[in-house]
N, C-alpha and C positions, 0 to 999 in steps of 0.2 A: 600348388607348389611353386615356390618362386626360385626361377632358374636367372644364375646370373648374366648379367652381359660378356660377351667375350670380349678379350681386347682387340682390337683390329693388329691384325696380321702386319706389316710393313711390306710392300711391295718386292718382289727380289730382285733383286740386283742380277742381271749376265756382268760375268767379271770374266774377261778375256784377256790374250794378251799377244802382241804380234811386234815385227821389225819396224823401226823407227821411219824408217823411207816410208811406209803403207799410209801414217797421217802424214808426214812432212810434205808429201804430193798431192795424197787426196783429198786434204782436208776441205779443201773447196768446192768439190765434188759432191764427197760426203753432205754439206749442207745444200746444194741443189736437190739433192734426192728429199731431202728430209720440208724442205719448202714443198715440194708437190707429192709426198708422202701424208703431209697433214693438214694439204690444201691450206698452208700459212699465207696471208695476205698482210698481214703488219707485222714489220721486223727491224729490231735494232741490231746494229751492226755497233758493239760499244771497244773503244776503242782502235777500229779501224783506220780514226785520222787520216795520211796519206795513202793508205792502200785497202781503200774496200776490197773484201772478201767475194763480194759475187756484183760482176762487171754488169754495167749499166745497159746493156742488149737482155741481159735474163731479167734484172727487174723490171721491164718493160715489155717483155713479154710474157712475165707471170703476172703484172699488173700488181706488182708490189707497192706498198707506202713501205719505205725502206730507208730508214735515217742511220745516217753515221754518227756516235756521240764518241767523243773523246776530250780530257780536261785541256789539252794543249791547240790553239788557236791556229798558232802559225800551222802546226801537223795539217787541219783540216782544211789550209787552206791549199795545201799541194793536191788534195784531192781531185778529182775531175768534176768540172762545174755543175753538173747534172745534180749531183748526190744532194739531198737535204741534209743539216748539219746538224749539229748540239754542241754543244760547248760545253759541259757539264764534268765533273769531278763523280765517276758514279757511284765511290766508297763515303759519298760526303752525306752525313748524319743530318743534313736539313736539304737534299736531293728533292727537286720539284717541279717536277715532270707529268703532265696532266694526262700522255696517253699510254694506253697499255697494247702488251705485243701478245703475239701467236707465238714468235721465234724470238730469241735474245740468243746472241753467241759472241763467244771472244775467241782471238787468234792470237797466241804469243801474247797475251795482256794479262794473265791472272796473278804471272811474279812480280810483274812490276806495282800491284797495288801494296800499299804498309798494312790495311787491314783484310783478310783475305774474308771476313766473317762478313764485316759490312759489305763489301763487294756482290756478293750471294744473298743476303739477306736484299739488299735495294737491290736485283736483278728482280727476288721472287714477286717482290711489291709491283716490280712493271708489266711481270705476267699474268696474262688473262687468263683466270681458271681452266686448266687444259693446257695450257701454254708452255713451251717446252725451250729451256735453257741449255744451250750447248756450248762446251772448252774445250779448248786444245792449250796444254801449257806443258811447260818443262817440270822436270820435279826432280827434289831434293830424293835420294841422295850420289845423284850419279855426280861421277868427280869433275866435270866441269862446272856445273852448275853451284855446285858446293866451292869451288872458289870462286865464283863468280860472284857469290855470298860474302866471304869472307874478305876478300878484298878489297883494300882503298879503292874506291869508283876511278878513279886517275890511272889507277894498276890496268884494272879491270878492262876498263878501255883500250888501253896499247897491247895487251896480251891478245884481245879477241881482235883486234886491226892487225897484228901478226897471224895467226891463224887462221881467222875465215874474215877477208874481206870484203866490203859491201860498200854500195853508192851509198854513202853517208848522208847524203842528201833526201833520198829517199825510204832509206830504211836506217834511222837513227838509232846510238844503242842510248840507253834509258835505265837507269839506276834499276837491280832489282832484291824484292826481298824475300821472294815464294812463301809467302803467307796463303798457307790451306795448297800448297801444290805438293800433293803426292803424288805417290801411285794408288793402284785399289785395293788400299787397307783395310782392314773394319772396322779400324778408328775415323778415318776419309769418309767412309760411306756412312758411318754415322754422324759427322758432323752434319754431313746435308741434311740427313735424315732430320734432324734436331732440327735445322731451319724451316720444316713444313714438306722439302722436297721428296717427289717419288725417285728414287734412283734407277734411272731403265736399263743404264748400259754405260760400263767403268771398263777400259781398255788402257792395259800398260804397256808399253811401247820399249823395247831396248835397243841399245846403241844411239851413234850422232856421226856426225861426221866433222866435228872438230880436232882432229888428230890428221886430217889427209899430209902438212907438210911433215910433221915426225913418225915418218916409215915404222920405224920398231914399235913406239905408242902405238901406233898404228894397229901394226899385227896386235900387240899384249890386248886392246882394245875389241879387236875381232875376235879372239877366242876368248873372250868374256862373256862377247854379246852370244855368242853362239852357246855358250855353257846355259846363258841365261833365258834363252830361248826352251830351250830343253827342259830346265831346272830354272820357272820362273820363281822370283822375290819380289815381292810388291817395291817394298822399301829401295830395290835398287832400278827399279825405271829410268830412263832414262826422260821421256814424255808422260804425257796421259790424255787422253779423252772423255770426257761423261757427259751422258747426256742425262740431265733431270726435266723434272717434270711436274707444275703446280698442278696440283688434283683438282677435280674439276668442283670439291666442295669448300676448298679453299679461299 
């Protein structure tokens, strides 16, 4: 009797959801654990340019080969001289990169790319079967980011240097366009799914703290985030986090 094949199952997704401060502080944390959680020894830090993610005392004490790639030169040159570099555009369709990693992660880098598909698709190429890709990025459609979107870059620029300012020097802002940055939808978790990815763990994050100088925004802000905490919405996230994962027969 011939019994058919099943279809493989897709891995399930933990779909969580918590306050925006939990990644904004711990994100760096969070990938320490996850380096000696999966015993990772090769990791790209893509995007990190002038501010690596995990300071050069833990990669040398975990004995990391740990490269920073980022498409802007000058960025990786503020880095701290230790770091190995790349120069590399890593949404770019002829990406030529001869080693593969354990770990890939991005901080604050997944809106700024224009194709968010290519970005994910060349991360999955650089992981080693088993090899585990993690993001932290903002997502469409909480209200600042949604203008953040829609306005002239020139705008965009003086409204957030009134609101939350920053050493410009060291943390530059950067045109963005949140291609593929959600929160954990089913459409989200299926797009990775589409690219090869196992989906282990999709975390939507609410509230920000771009409202601290207008008091009243402020408050309306605060009993949103709190409503939304209670009563989550994927689509209205403010962050997100996921960690995927190239199967090991990939």
């Amino acid at each position: 009797m011939h019994t058919a094949t099943p279809t493989p199952r897709p891995c399930p997704t933990a779909v969580s959801y918590g306050f925006f401060e939990e990644v904004w502080s711990g994100y760096d944390q969070f990938l320490r654990e996850l380096v000696s959680q999966h015993a990772s020894k090769s990791v790209l830090d893509v995007g990190g340019g002038a501010n690596p993610a995990l300071p050069y005392r833990f990669v040398e004490e975990q004995g990391l080969a740990y490269s920073i790639l980022d498409i802007a030169e000058k960025e990786l040159e503020k880095a701290p001289a230790q770091y190995s570099r790349i120069v590399a555009d890593i949404a770019s369709p002829d990406l030529q990169i001869p080693s593969r990693y354990d770990l890939i992660f991005t901080k604050m880098l997944a809106e700024h790319v224009r194709n968010g598909e290519a970005l994910h698709r060349n991360i999955f190429a650089l992981l080693k079967p088993g090899g585990i890709a993690v993001h932290f990025f903002p997502t469409l459609y909480a209200a600042p980011f949604v203008a953040n979107r829609l306005l002239p870059e020139w705008l965009a620029d003086q409204v957030l240097a009134m609101v939350s300012p920053r050493d410009r020097h060291q943390h530059d802002k950067f045109p963005a366009y949140y291609s593929w940055c959600k929160g954990p939808t089913k459409k989200a978790i299926s797009q990775f799914r589409t690219l090869g990815y196992e989906v282990m763990d999709y975390v939507g994050y609410f509230g920000h703290n771009y409202y601290q100088r207008i008091p009243l925004v402020k408050q309306v802000n605060k009993a949103l985030t709190d409503y939304l905490l209670h009563h989550p919405l994927p689509h209205l996230t403010s962050f997100a986090r996921v960690v995927l994962r190239r199967p090991t027969s990939a």
